[in-house]
N, C-alpha and C positions, 0 to 999 in steps of 0.2 A: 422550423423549430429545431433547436438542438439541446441537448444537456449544455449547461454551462460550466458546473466541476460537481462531486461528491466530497463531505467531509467524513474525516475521521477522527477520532477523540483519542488522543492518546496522553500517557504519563508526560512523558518525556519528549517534548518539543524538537530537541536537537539532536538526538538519537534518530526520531523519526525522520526527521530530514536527512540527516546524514543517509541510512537506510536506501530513501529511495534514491539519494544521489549515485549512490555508492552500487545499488542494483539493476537502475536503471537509469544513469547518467541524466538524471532529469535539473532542472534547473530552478533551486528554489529562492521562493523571495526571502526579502525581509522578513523580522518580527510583526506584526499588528500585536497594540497593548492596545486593550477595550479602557475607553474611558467611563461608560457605562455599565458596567458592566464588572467589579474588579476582580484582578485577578486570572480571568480573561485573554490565553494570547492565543495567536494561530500565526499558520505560516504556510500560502502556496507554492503548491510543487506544481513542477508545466511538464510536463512529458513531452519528448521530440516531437518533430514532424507534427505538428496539431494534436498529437495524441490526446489533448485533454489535461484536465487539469484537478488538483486535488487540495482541500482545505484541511490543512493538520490544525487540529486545536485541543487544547490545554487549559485545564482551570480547577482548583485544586478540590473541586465539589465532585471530581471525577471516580467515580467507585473502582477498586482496586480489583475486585474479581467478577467479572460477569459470566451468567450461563452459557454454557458452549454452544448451545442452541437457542434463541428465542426470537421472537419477533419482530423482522425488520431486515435490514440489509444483511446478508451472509458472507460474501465477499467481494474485492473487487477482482477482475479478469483484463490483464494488458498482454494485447497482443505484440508481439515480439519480431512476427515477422516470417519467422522462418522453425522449423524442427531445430536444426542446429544451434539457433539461438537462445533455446526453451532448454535444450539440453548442456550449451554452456553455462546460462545460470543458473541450471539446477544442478552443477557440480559447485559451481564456486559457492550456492546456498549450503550443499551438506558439507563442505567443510567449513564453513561458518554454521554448523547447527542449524539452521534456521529451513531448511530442505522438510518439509511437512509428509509430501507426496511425489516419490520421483516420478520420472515424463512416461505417460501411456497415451494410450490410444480410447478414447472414450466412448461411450456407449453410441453416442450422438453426434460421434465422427471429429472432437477433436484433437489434438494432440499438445496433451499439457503435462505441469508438473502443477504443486501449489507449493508455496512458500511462505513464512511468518512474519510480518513485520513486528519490530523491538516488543509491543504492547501484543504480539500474538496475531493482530488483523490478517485473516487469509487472503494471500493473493496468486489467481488463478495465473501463470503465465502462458498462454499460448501462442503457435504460431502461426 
């Protein structure tokens, strides 16, 4: 058994893509338009090496501010690989703004930074 992908709900479709291409050289699909559904689009991102995979989706029923805390998923967490890696894009993030938490050494032994995707989504980088 494995995970298959995680979704995330964001404003802006093409921002989010751009994003993780752009942070994480990952390679995303096409559009999906829900025929069912209107309104309705999403767009998978493949992270290298198997890393997994991610459903961005979009649909204008999507609320504009959520709690910064509430029930359900908190973040996602991609590993990188290496310290060096987690510390390169935690530079190229704080000078795009988007750097949340520069790279430490965590309680539980590991060595990250966190980062923002466009819609805010926290994402743990480690190595």
């Amino acid at each position: 058994m494995r995970l298959a992908h995680v979704a995330l709900w964001t404003h802006d479709l093409d921002a989010a893509a751009a994003f993780w291409t752009r942070a994480f050289d990952a390679e995303v699909g096409e559009v999906y338009e829900s025929r069912n559904r209107p309104g309705f689009r999403s767009r998978f991102v493949r992270l290298k090496d198997g890393g997994g995979a991610i459903e961005l989706m979009a649909g204008p029923w999507v609320e504009t501010a959520a709690p910064a805390e509430r029930v359900g998923w908190d973040h996602v967490a991609v590993s990188l690989g290496s310290e060096a890696a987690v510390d390169a894009l935690a530079d190229r993030c704080r000078a795009e703004g988007c750097l949340l938490s520069g790279p430490r050494r965590t309680g539980d032994g590991y060595y990250e930074a966190v980062i923002a995707a466009p819609d805010g989504t926290r994402i743990e980088i480690t190595s």
